[in-house]
C-alpha positions as CSV (number, residue, x, y, z in Angstrom):
1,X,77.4,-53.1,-55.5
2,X,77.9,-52.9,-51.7
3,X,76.5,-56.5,-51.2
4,X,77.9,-57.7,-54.1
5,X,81.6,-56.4,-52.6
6,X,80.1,-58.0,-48.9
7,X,79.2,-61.1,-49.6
8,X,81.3,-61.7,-52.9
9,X,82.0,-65.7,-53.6
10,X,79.3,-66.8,-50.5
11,X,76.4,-69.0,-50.6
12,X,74.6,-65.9,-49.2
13,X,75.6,-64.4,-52.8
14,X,74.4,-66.8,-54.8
15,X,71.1,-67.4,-53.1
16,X,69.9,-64.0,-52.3
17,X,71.5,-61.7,-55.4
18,X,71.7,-64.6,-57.9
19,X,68.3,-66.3,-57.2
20,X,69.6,-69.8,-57.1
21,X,68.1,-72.5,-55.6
22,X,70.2,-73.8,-53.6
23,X,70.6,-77.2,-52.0
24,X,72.5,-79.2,-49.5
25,X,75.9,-80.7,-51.1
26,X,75.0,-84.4,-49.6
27,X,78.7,-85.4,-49.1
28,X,79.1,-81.9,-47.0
29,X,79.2,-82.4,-43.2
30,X,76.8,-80.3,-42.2
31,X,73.3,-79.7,-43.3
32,X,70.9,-76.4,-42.7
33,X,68.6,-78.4,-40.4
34,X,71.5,-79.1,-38.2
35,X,71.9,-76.1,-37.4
36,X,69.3,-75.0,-34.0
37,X,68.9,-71.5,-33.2
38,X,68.6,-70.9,-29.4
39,X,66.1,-67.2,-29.0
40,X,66.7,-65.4,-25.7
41,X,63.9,-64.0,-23.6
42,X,65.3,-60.5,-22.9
43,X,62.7,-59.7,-20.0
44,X,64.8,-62.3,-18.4
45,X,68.3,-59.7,-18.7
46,X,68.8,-57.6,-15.3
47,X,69.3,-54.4,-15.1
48,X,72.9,-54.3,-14.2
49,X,74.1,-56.9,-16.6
50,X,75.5,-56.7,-20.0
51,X,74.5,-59.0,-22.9
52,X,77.1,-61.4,-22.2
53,X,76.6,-61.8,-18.9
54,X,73.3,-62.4,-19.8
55,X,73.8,-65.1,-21.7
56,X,76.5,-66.9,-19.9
57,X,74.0,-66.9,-17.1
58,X,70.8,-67.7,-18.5
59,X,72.8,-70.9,-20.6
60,X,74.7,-71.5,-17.4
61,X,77.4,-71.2,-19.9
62,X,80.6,-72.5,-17.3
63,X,84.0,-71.9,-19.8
64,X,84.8,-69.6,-23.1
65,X,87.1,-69.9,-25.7
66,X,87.9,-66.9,-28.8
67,X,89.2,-69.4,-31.9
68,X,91.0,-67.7,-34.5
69,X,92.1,-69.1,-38.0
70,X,94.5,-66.1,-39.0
71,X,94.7,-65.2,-42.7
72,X,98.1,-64.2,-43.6
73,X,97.7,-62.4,-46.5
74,X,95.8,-58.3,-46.8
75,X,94.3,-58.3,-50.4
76,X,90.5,-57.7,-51.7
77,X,90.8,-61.4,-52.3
78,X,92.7,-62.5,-49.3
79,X,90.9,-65.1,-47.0
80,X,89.2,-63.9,-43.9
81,X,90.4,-64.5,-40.2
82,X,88.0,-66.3,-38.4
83,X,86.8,-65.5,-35.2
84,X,84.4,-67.4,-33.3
85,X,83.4,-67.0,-29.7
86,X,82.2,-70.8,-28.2
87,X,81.0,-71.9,-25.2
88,X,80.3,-74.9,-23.5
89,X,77.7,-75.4,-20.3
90,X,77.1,-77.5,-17.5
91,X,74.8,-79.6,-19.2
92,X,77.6,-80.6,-21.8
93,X,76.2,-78.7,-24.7
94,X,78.0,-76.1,-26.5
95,X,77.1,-72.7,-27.3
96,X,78.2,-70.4,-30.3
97,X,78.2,-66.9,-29.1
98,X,80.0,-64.8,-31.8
99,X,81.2,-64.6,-35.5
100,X,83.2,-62.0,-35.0
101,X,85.3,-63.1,-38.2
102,X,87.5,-60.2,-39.5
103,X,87.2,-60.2,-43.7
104,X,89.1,-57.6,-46.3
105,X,85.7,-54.9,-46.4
106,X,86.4,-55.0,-42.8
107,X,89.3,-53.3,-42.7
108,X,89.8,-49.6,-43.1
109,X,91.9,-48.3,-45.5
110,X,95.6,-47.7,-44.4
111,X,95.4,-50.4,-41.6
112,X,96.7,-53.7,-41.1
113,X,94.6,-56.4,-41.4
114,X,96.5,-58.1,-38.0
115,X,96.0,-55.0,-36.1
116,X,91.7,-55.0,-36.7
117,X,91.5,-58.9,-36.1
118,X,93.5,-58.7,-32.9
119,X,91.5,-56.3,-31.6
120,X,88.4,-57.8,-32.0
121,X,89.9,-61.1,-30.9
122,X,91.0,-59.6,-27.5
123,X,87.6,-57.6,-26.9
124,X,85.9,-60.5,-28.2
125,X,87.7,-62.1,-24.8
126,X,87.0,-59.0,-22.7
127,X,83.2,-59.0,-23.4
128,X,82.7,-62.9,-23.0
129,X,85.0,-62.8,-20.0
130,X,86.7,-66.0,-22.0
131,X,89.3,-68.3,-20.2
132,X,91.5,-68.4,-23.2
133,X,92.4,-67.5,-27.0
134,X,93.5,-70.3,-29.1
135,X,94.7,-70.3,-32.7
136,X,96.0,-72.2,-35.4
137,X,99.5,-71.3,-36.1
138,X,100.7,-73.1,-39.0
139,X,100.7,-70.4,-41.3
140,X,101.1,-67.7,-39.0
141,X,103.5,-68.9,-36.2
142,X,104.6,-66.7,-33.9
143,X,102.6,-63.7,-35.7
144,X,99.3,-64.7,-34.0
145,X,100.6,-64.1,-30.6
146,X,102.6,-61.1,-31.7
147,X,99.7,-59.7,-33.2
148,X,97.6,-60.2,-30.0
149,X,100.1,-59.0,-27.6
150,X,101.0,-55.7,-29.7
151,X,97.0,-54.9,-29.0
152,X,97.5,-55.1,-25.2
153,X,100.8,-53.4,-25.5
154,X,99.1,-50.7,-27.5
155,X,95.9,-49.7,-24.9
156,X,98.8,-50.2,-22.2
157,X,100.8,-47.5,-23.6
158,X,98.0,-45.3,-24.2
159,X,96.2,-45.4,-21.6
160,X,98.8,-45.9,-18.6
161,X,96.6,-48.8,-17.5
162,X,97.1,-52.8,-17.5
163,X,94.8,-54.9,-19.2
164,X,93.2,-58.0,-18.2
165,X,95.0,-60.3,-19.5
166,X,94.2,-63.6,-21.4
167,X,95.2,-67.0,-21.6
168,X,96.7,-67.6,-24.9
169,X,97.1,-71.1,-26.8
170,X,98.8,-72.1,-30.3
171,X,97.3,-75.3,-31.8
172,X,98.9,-76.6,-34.7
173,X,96.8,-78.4,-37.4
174,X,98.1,-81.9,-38.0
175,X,94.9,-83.3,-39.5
176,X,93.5,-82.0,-42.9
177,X,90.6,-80.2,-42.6
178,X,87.9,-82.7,-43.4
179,X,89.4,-85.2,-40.5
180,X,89.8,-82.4,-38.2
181,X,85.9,-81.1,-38.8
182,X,84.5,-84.8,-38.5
183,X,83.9,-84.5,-34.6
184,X,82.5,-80.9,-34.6
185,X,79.9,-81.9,-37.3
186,X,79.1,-84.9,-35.0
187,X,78.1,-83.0,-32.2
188,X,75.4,-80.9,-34.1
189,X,74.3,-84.1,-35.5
190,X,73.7,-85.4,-31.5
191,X,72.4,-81.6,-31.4
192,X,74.7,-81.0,-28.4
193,X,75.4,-77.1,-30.2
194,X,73.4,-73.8,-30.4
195,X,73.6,-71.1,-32.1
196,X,72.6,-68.5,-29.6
197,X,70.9,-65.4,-30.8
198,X,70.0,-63.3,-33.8
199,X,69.8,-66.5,-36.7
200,X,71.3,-64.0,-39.3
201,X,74.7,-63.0,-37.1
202,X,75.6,-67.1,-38.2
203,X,74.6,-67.2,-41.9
204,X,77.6,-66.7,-43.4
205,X,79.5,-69.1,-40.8
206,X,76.3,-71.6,-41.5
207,X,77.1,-71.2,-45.2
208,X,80.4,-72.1,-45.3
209,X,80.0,-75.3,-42.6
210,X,77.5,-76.5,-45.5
211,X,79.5,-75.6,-48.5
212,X,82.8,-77.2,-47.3
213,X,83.2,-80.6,-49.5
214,X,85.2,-82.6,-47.8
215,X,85.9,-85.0,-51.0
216,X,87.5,-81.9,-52.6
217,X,90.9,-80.5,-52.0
218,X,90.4,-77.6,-49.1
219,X,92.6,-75.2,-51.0
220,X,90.1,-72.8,-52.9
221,X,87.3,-73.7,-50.4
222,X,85.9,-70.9,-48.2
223,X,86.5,-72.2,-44.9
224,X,87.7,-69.8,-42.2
225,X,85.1,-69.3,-39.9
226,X,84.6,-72.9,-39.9
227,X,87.9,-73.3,-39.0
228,X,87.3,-71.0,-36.1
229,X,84.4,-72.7,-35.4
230,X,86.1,-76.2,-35.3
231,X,88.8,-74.8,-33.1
232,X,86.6,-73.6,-30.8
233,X,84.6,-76.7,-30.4
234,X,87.7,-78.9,-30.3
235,X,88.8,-76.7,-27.5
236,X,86.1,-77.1,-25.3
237,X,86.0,-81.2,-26.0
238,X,87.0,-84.0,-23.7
239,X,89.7,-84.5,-25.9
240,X,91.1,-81.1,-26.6
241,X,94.1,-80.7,-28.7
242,X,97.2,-79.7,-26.4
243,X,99.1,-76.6,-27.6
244,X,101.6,-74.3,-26.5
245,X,100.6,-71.6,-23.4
246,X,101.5,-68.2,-22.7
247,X,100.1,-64.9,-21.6
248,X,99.6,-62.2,-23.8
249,X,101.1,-59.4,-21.5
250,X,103.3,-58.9,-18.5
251,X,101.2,-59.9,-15.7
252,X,102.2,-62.2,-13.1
253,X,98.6,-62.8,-12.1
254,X,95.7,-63.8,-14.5
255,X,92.4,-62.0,-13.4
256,X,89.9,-64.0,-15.1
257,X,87.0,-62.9,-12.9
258,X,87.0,-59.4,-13.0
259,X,85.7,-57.2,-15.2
260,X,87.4,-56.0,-18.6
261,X,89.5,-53.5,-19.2
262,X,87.2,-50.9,-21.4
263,X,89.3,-49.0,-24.4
């Protein structure tokens, strides 16, 4: 019952508690073999460094972006908010760090929904040490930034200490879905991105990328960590959307070297 609830209406579902066979939609964008899984070599990790460090330093990993596609509704059946960490390196290739996507079993009873995704969109930020957070705002507008800057607000009050802050960018979607996922699809096909890490963290974001059917309507498709994904991507691309910029605190000064603040 507790995977069922988990991974209700996924591929993951279907496969692994419903014993179908499953295989690739052929008009879908992505297939399963596009997807490259990039192991790390932890004898290589110093002492002194934390897992992201790590990483950003051993894939000479140069910028970071935090994509969200907010759901704006809190139901059993609502969407998910997708979170995706990406980076990009010197080499030109892309990295996928995270799915730190927020769904309804992940949020505790009595809280917001807004309140658990912007939390782990900000530390999401912290850890990675990411040069901005970017979002799609055409269902949730000025909420996504609210949302974020009410976290920072929050640990600020409690705590008596400024945050780092973080970069902050609203995209708004003017292509459908299918147009807008064309170019990120294409650069797995050229095998310019990575999945970096444990293969399982990515199923469910690897799932949706191949179930998306771009011939069919994308209202009543599972797609918000693909969203994320695509935003993040699109972000980090020589042709990145432009959006509008602002902080997410008070501060004058963006510290984007030093360390995070820790909650």
């Amino acid at each position: 019952a507790e995977l069922e609830t988990k991974y209700k209406g996924t591929r993951l579902a279907r496969q692994e508690l419903g014993g179908d066979l499953l295989d690739d939609n052929p008009s879908a964008l992505w297939r399963h073999e596009s997807f490259v899984h990039h192991e790390l070599d932890f004898d290589l990790q110093r002492r002194d460094e934390t897992y992201e460090d790590f990483v950003r330093r051993e894939l000479g990993i140069r910028d970071v972006v935090v994509a969200i596609d907010p759901a704006v509704t809190q139901a059993e059946d609502s969407c998910e908010t997708g979170v995706v960490v990406v980076g990009r390196g010197a080499s030109g290739r892309f990295f996928v760090l995270e799915d730190a996507t927020v769904g309804p079993g992940d949020i505790p009873i009595g809280a917001l929904a807004e309140t658990v995704w912007a939390r782990r969109a900000v530390e999401a930020a912290w850890r990675w040490r990411a040069g901005r957070i970017t979002a799609e705002v055409n269902n949730g507008g000025n909420l996504v930034a609210a949302n974020l800057r009410a976290f920072f607000h929050a640990i600020s009050t409690a705590t008596g200490a400024q945050p780092r802050a973080v970069p902050y960018q609203a995209v708004n979607a003017r292509q459908g879905k299918a147009v807008r996922a064309e170019p990120a699809a294409m650069l797995y096909e050229q095998g310019r991105v990575l999945h970096v890490g444990d293969p399982r963290r990515f199923r469910l974001l690897e799932d949706q990328c191949v179930e998306f059917d771009p011939r069919r309507p994308s209202d009543g498709q599972r797609c918000d960590r693909m969203d994320a994904l695509v935003w993040g991507l699109l972000a980090l691309g020589e042709d990145a959307p432009a959006g509008a910029w602002q902080t997410l605190d008070d501060a004058d000064v963006w510290d984007l070297g030093g360390a995070a603040f820790d909650a």
